[in-house]
C-alpha positions in Angstrom: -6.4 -32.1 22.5 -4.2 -29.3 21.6 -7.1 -26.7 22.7 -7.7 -28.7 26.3 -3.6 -28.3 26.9 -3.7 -24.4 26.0 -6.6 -24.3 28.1 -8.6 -22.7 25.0 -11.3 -24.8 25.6 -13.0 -25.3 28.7 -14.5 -28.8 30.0 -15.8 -26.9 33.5 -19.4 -27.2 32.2 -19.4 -30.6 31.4 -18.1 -31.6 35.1 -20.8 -28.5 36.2 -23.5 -31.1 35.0 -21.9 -34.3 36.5 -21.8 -32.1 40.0 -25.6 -31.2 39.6 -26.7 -34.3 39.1 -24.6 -35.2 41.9 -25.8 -32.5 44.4 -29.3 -33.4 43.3 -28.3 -37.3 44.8 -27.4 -35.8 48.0 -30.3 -33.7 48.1 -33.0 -36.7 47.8 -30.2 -38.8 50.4 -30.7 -36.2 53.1 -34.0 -36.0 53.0 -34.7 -39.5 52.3 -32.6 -39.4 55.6 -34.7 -37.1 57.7 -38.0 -38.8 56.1 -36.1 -41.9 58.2 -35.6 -40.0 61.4 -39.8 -39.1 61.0 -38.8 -35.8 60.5 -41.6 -34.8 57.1 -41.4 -31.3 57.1 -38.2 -30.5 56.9 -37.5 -33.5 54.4 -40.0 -32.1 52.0 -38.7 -28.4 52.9 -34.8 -29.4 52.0 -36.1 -31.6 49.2 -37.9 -28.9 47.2 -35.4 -26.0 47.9 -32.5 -28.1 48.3 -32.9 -29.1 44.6 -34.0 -25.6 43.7 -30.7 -24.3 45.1 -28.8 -26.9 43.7 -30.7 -26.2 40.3 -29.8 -22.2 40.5 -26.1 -22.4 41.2 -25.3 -25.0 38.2 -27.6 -22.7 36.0 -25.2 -19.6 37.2 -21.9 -21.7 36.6 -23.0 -22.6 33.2 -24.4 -19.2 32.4 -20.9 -18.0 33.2 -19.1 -20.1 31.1 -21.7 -19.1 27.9 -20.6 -15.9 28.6 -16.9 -16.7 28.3 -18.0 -18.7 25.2 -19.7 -15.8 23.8 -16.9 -13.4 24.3 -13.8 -15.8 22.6 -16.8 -16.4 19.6 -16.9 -12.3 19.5 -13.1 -11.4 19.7 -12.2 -14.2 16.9 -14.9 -12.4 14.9 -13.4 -9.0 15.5 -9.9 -10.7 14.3 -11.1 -11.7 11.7 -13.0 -8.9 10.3 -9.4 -6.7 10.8 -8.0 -9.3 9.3 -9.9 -9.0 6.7 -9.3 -5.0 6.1 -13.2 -4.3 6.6 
């Protein structure tokens, strides 16, 4: 808890992953809509690169916060190792 109110920890990927799944509902709503309105090719077009998209810009979110990740897990290792007196 203590780590969630310093903001040490982050709990951005977890919603990142709720909003995907999300995004991907809408996508199959819309084009379930146009596949309504008799409209199959751009249903099928929105479908596929709609959830591509969608796909692509939670990938980039989460490989953001990996790389914030990586870089706390590499300065508490560089701490420690002057810590250390190496």
């Amino acid at each position: 808890m203590r780590g969630l109110l310093g903001f040490d920890r982050m709990v951005t990927p977890a919603i990142v992953r709720v909003l995907y799944f999300l995004g991907l509902l809408g996508v199959i709503v819309l084009a379930g809509a146009a596949l309504y309105q008799r409209q199959y090719l751009p249903a099928f077009t929105f479908l596929i690169f709609g959830a591509i998209g969608v796909r692509i810009y939670s990938e980039l979110l989460i490989v953001l916060f990996r790389i914030h990740d990586s870089l706390v897990s590499i300065n508490q290792q560089m701490k420690d190792r002057n810590s250390s007196g190496l």
